[in-house]
C-alpha positions in Angstrom: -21.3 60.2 -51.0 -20.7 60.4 -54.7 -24.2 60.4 -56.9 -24.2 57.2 -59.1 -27.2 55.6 -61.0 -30.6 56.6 -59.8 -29.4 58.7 -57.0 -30.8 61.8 -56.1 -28.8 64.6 -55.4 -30.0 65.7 -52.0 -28.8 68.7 -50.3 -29.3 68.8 -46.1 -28.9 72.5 -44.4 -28.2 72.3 -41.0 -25.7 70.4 -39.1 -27.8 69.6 -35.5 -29.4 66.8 -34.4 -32.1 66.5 -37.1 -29.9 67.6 -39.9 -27.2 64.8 -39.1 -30.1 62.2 -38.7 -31.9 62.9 -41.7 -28.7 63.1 -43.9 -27.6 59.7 -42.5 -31.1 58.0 -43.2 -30.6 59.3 -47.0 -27.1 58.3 -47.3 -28.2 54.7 -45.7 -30.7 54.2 -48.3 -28.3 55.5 -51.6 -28.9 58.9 -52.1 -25.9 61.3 -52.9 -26.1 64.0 -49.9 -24.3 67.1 -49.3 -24.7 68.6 -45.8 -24.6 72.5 -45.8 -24.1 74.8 -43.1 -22.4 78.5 -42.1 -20.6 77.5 -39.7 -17.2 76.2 -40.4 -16.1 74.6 -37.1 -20.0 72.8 -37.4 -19.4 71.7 -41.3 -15.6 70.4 -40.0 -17.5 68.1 -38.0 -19.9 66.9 -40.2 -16.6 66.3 -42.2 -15.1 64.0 -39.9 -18.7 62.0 -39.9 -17.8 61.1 -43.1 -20.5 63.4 -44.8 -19.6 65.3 -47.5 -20.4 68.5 -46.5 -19.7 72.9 -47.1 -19.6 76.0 -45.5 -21.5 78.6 -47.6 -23.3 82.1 -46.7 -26.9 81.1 -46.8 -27.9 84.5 -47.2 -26.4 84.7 -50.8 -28.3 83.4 -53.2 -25.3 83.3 -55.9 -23.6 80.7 -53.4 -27.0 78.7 -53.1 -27.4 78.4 -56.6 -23.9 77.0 -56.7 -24.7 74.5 -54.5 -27.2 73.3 -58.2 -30.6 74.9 -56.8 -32.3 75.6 -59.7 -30.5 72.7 -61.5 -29.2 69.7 -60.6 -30.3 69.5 -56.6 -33.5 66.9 -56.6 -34.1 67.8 -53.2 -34.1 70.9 -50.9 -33.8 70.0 -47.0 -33.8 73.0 -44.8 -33.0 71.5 -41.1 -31.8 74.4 -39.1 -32.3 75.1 -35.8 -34.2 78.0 -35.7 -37.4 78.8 -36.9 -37.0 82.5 -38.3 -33.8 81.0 -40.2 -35.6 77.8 -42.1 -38.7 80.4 -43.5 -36.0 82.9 -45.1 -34.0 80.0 -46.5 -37.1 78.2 -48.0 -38.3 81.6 -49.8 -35.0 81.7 -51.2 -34.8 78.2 -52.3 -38.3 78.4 -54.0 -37.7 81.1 -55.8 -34.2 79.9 -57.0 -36.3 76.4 -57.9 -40.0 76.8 -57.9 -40.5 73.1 -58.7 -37.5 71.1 -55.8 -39.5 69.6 -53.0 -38.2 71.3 -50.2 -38.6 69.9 -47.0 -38.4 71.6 -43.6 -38.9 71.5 -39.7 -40.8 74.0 -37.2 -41.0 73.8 -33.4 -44.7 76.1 -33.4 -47.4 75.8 -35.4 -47.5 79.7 -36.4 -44.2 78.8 -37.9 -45.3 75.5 -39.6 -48.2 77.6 -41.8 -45.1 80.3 -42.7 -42.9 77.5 -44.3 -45.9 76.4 -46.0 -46.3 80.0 -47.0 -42.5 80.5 -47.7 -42.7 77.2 -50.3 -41.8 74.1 -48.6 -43.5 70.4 -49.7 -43.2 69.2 -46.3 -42.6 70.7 -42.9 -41.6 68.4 -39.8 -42.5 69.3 -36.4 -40.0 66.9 -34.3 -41.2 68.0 -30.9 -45.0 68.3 -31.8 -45.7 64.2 -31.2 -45.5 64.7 -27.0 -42.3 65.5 -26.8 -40.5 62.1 -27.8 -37.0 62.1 -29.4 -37.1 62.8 -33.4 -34.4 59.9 -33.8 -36.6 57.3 -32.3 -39.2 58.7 -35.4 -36.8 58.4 -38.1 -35.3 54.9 -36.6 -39.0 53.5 -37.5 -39.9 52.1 -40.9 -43.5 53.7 -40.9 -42.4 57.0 -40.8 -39.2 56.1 -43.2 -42.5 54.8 -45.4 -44.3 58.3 -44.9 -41.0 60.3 -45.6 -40.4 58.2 -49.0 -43.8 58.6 -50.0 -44.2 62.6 -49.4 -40.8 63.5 -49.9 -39.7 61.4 -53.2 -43.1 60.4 -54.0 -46.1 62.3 -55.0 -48.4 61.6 -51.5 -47.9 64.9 -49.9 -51.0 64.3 -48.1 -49.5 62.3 -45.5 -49.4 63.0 -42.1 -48.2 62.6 -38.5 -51.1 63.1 -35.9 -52.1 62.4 -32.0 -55.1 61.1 -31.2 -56.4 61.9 -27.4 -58.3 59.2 -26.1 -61.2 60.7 -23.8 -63.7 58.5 -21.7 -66.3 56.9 -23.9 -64.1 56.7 -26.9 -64.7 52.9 -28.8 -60.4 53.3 -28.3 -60.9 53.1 -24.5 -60.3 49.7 -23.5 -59.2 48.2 -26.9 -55.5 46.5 -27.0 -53.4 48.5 -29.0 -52.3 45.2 -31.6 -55.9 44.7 -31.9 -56.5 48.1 -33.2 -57.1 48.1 -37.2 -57.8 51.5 -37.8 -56.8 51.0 -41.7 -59.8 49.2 -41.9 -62.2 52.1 -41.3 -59.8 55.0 -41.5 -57.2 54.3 -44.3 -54.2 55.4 -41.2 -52.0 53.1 -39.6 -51.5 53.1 -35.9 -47.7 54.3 -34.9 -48.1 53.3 -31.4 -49.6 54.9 -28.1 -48.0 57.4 -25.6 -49.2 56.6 -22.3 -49.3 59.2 -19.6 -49.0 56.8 -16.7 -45.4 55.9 -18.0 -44.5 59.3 -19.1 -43.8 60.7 -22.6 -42.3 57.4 -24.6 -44.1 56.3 -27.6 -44.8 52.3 -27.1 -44.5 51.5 -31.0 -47.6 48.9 -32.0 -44.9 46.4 -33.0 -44.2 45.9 -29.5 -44.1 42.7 -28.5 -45.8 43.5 -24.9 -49.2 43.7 -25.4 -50.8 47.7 -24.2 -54.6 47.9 -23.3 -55.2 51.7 -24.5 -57.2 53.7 -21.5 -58.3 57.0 -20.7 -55.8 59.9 -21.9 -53.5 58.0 -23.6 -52.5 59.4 -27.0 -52.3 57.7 -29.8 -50.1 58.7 -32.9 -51.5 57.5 -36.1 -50.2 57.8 -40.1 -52.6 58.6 -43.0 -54.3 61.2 -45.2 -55.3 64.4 -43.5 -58.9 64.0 -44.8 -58.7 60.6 -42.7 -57.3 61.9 -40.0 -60.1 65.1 -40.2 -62.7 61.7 -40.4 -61.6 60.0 -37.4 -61.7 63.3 -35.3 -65.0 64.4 -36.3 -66.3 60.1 -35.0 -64.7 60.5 -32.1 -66.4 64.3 -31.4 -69.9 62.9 -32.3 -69.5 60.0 -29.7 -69.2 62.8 -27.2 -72.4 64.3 -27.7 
């Protein structure tokens, strides 16, 4: 995809599930992406996706900043598939561009604080939310909302969060459409995982109407300092 207009030139490492996904999502909403990777039969088949896409040595920081980093890149995505390889790349890109926002994904939380460390804006966690799919994330506009805002905006605040429901809780008993948590909380109800039917997220949209109860976990949108407010609430109720 060619960059035209108000484009931003977005650059995607890593050609696996959430590389591919998060390169079409940008593509789909006009951005001009380039998918990186080192391996050439992996970049061949991002090819034939129709992505415009290159094999380059990602240890080499002369072939990164031919790719624009430092320049013309707007934004930095670093989508590989293993942990120890996203840090090094993000300490490269930051130093190469100490202003790109430079998003990245962790499967532990040890390695979430090291990319923070290393210089990324944003780090995703796609298995952290109960172990749901990342693409059924990305399909939904809240989190296509949170993504715009953190990633090209300036809220980098934002973030994605369970909330266990324990006996006692003023969420035990309440129907998940009646829920209005932006009224006390500033955060937005996702939806609800609910352990009776397993690990699938039941999106608040949903038509069917959910009665929250006793360990179910609900995934919620907003400010950490809101999501650090609604915690503490629910701690004092147990007491």
């Amino acid at each position: 995809m060619k960059k035209n207009g108000d484009a931003k030139d977005v650059v995607v490492v890593g050609t696996g599930m959430v590389g591919l996904e998060v390169a079409r999502q940008l593509c789909e909403r006009g951005e001009s992406v380039r998918v990186v990777d080192s391996d050439e039969e992996k970049v061949e088949k991002a090819r034939l996706l129709g992505y415009e896409a290159e094999r380059i040595n990602l240890g080499d920081d002369e072939e990164l900043m031919n790719l624009g980093i430092g320049e013309r890149v707007d934004v930095f995505f670093s989508l590989l598939e293993d942990d120890a390889s996203n840090v090094f790349l993000v300490i490269s890109a930051r130093a190469l561009a100490p202003d790109m926002p430079i998003v990245s994904i962790s499967e532990t939380e040890e390695t979430v604080q090291r990319l923070y460390a290393a210089g990324a804006t944003k780090v995703i966690d796609p298995y952290q939310i109960s172990g749901y799919k990342i693409y059924e994330l990305m399909h939904h506009p809240l989190i296509a909302e949170t993504l715009e805002r953190t990633v090209f905006g300036n809220d980098v605040d934002l973030e994605i969060a369970e909330i266990p429901v324990t006996a006692g809780s003023f969420l035990d008993g309440v129907y998940l459409d009646q829920l209005l948590l932006e009224n006390e909380y500033d955060l937005v109800v996702l939806g609800v995982v609910d352990r009776y039917y397993g690990d699938h997220l039941i999106f608040a949209a949903d038509p069917k109407r959910h009665c929250i109860d006793v360990d179910d976990v609900l995934v919620v949108i907003g400010p950490r300092a809101e999501l650090e407010k609604l915690r503490r609430d629910l701690k004092q109720e147990k007491k």
